[in-house]
FILO-438538 format. One record per residue: residue in three letters; residue number from 1; x, y, z of N, C-alpha, C in turn. Coordinates in Angstrom, 2 decimals, padded with zeros to 5 digits. Layout:
# FILO-438538
- ala / NUM / X / Y / Z / X / Y / Z / X / Y / Z
...
# end
This chain:
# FILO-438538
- unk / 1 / 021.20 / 001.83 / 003.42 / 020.13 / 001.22 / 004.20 / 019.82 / -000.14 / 003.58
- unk / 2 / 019.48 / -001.30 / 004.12 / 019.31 / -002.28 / 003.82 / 017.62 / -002.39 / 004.15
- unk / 3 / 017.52 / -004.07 / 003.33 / 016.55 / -004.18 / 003.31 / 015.49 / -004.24 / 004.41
- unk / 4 / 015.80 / -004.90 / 005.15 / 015.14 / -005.08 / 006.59 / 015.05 / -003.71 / 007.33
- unk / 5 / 015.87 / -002.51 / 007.19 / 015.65 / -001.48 / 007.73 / 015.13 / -000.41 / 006.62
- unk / 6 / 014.89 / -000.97 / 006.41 / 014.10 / -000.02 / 004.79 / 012.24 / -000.40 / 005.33
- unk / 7 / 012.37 / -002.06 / 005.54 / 010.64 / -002.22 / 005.80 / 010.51 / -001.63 / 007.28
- unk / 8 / 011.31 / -001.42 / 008.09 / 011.07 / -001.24 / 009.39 / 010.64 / 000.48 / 009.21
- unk / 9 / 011.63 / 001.14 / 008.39 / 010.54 / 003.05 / 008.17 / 009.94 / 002.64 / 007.77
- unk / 10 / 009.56 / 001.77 / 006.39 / 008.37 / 001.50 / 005.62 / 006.90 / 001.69 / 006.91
- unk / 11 / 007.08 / 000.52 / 007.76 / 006.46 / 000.53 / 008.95 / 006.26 / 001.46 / 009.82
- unk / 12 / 006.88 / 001.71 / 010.07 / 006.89 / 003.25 / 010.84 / 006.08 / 004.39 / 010.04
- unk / 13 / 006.36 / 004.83 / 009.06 / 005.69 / 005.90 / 008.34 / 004.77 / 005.58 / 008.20
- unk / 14 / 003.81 / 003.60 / 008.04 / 002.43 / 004.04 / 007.54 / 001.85 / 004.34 / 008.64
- unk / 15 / 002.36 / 003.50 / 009.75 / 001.83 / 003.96 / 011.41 / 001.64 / 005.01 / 011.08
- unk / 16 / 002.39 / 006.46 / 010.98 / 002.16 / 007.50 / 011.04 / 001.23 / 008.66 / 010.09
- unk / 17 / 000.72 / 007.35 / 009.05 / 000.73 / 008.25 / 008.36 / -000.97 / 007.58 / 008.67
- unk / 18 / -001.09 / 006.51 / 009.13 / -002.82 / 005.98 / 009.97 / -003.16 / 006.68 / 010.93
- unk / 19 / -002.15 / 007.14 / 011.48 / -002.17 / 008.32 / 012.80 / -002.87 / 010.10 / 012.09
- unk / 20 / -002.33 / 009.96 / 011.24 / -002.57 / 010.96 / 011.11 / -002.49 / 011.31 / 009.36
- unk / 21 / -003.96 / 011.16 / 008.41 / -004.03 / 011.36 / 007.18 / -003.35 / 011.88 / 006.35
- unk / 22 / -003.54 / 013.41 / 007.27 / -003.00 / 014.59 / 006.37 / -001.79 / 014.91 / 006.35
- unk / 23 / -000.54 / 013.88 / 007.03 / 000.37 / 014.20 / 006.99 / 001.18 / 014.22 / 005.86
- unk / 24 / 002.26 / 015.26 / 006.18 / 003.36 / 014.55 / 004.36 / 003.99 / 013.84 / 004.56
- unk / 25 / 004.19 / 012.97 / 005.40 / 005.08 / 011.63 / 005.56 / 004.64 / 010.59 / 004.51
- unk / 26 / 003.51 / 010.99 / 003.62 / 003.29 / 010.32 / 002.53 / 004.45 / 009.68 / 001.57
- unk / 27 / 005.20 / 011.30 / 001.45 / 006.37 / 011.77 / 000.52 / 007.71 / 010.50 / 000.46
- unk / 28 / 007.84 / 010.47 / 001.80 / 008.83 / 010.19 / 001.90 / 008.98 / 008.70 / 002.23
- unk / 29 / 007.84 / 008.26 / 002.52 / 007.42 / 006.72 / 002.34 / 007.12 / 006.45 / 000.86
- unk / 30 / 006.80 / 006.98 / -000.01 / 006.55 / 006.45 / -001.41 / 007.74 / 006.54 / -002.20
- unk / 31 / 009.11 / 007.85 / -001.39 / 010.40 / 007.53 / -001.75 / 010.64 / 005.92 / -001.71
- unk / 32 / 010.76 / 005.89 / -000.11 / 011.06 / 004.47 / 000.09 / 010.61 / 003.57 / -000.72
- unk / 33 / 009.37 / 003.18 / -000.83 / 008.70 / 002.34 / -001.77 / 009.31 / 002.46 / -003.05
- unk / 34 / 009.55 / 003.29 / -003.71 / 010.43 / 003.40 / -004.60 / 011.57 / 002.94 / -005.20
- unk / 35 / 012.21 / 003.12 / -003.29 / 013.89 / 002.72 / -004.26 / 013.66 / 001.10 / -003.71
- unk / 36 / 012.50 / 000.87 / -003.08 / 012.70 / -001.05 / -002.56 / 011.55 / -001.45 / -004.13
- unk / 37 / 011.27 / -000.67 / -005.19 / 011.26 / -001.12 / -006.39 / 009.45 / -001.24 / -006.23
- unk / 38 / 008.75 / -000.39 / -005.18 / 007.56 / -001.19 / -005.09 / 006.82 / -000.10 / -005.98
- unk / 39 / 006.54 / 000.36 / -007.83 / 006.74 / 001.37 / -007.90 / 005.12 / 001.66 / -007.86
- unk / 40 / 004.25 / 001.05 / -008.05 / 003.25 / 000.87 / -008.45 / 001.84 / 001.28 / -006.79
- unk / 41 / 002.95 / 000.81 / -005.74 / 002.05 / 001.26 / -004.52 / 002.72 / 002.97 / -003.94
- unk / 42 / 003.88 / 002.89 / -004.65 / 004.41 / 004.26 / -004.44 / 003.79 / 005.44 / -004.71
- unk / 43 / 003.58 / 005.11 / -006.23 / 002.20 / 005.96 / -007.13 / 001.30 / 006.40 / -006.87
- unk / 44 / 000.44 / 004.81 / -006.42 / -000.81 / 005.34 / -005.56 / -000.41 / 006.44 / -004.58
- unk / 45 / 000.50 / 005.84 / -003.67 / 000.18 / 006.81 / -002.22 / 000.64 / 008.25 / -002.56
- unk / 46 / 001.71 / 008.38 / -003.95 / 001.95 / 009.87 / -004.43 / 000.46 / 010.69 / -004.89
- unk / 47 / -000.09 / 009.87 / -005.79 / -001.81 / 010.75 / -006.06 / -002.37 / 010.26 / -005.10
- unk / 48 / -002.62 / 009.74 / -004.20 / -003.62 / 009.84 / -003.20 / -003.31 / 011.27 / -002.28
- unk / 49 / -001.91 / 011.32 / -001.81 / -001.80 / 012.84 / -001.34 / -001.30 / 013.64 / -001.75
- unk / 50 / -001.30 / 014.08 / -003.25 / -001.29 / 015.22 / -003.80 / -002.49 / 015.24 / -003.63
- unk / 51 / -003.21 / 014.73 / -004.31 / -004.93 / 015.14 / -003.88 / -005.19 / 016.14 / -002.76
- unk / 52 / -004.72 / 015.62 / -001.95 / -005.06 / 016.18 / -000.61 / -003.90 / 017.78 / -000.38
- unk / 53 / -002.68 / 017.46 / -000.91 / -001.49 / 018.22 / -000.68 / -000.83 / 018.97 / -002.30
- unk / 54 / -001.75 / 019.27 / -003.71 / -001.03 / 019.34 / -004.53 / 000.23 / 020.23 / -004.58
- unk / 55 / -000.19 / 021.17 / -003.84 / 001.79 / 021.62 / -004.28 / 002.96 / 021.40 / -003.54
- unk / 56 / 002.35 / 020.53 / -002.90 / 003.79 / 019.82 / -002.07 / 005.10 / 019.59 / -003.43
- unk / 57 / 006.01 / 020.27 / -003.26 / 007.16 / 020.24 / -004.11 / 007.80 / 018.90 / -004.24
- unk / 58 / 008.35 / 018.59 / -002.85 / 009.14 / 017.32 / -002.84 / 008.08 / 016.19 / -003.02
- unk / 59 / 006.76 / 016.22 / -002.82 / 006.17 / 014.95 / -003.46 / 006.41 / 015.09 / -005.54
- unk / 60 / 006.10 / 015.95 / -005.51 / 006.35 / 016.22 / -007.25 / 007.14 / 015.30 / -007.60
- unk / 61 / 008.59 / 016.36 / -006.81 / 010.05 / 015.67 / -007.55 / 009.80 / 013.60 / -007.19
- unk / 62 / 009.35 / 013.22 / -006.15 / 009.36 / 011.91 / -006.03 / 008.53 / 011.07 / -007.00
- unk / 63 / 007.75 / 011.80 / -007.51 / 006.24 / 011.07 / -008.45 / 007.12 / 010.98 / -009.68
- unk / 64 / 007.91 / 012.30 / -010.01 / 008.58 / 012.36 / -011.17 / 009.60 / 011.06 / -011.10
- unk / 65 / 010.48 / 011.04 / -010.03 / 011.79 / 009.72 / -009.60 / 010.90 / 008.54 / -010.11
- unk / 66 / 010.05 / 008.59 / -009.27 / 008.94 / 007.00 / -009.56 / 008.58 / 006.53 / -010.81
- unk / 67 / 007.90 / 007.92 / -011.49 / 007.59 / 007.80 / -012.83 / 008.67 / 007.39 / -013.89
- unk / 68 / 009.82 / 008.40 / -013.45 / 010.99 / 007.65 / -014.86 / 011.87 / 006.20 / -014.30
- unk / 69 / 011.12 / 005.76 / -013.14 / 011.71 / 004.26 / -012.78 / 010.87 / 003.55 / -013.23
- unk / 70 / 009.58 / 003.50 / -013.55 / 008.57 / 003.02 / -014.16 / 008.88 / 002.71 / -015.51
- unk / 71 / 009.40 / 003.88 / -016.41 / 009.96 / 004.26 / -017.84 / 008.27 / 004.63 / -018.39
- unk / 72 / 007.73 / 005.50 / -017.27 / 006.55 / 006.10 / -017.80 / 006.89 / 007.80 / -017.96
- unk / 73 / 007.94 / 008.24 / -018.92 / 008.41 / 009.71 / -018.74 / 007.43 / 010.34 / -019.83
- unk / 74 / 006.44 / 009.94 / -019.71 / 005.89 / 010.70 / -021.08 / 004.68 / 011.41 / -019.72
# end
């Protein structure tokens, strides 16, 4: 996926995710944010909905991806 179609889900998911709070499309937009290096708004939106969602699994594993791209593994 390239860049330009990377911001275009970027776009899409927050639509969806303004549409509708409680969704887990959180997850998979803070992936994205992730691998386009944004790691720091990724974060946020990972604890903002665990808050809301903590045992969402696959947000975990992504907070964890984020975190050791950060080189915050502690």
């Amino acid at each position: 996926m390239n860049d330009a179609e990377r911001q275009q889900k970027i776009e899409a998911f927050r639509k969806r995710l303004t549409d509708d709070p409680d969704s887990r499309i959180f997850a998979p937009l803070a992936d994205l944010l992730r691998i386009g290096g944004r790691l720091d708004e990724a974060l946020e939106l990972l604890t903002a909905g665990l808050e809301k969602d903590p045992t969402y699994l696959s947000a975990r594993v992504i907070q964890g991806r984020t975190l050791l791209d950060a080189g915050r593994s502690d």
